[in-house]
N, C-alpha and C positions, 0 to 999 in steps of 0.2 A: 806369872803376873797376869792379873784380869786384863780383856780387854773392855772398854769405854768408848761408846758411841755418845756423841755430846751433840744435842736439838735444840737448837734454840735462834730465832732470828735475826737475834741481833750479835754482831762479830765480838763485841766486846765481853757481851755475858759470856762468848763460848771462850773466849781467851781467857776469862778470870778462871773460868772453871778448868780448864784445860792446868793453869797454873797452879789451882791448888791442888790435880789431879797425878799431874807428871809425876812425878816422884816416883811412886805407887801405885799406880796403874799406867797400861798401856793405850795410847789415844788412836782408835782405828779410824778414826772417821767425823764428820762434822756434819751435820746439815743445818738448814738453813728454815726449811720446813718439814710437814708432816710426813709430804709426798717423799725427800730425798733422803728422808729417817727411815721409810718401809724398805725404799730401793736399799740404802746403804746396810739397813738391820738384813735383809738376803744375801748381799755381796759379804758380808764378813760377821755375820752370827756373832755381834757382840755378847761379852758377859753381861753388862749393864750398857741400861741408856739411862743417859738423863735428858727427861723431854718438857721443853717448853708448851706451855699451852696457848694460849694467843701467836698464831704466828698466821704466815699467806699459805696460799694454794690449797694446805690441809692442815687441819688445827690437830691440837695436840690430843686430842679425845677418838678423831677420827686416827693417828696415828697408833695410838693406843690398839684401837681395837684392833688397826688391820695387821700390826706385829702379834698381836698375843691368838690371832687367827692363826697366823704361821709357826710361832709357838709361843704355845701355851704359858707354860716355863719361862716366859722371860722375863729381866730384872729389869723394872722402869722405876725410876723414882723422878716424880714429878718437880718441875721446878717451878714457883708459880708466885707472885708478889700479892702482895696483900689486899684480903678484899675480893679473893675468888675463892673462900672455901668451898660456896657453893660447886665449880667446876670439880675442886682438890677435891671436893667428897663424890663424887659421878668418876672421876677417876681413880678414884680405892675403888671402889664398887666394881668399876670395869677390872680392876687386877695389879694397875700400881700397886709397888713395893710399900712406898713411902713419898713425903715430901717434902721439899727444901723451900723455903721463903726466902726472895728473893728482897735488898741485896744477900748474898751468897757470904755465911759465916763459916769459914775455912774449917772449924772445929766441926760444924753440924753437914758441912756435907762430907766429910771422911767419915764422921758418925754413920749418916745414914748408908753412907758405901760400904762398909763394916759390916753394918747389922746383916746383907745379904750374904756374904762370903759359908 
């Protein structure tokens, strides 16, 4: 079973996802922001994050980079609501997987958790 690292600032987007996730994947971890996505991405070398981009302390771009700084390799798919392609496309660029529009369609984010395996 993958492990899932889930970033997002708000409690309830990390619970929906968390809910459509359990099943199927294994939940290591939750942050809140950028900064406790890097800490928690070293403490337990998720298989995937899913990371929010508007959040506090460190935004999801700056998280981005400084996990794929420590590797390279790893599975981010972006979560991000409508009306920030522009950030969603700087974050493909940076190395995101993929990404999820937010609210969050149960079907589309097991798709896009899929497509990395």
């Amino acid at each position: 079973m993958e492990n899932v690292l889930i970033v997002d600032d708000a409690a309830f987007m990390r619970l929906n996802l968390k809910n459509i996730l359990k099943d199927d994947y294994k939940i290591v971890g939750e942050a809140e922001n950028g900064q406790e996505a890097v800490e928690m991405y070293q403490e337990h070398s998720p298989d995937i994050v899913t990371m929010d981009i508007t959040m506090p302390v460190m935004d999801g771009i700056e998280a981005i980079k400084a996990i794929l700084d420590i590797d390279p390799n790893a599975n981010i798919i972006v979560c991000s609501a409508m009306g920030q392609q522009k950030i969603v496309i700087q974050a493909i660029e940076l190395g995101a997987k993929d990404f999820i529009v937010k609210p969050f369609k149960k079907d589309r984010v097991k798709e896009a958790i899929a497509k990395l395996g």
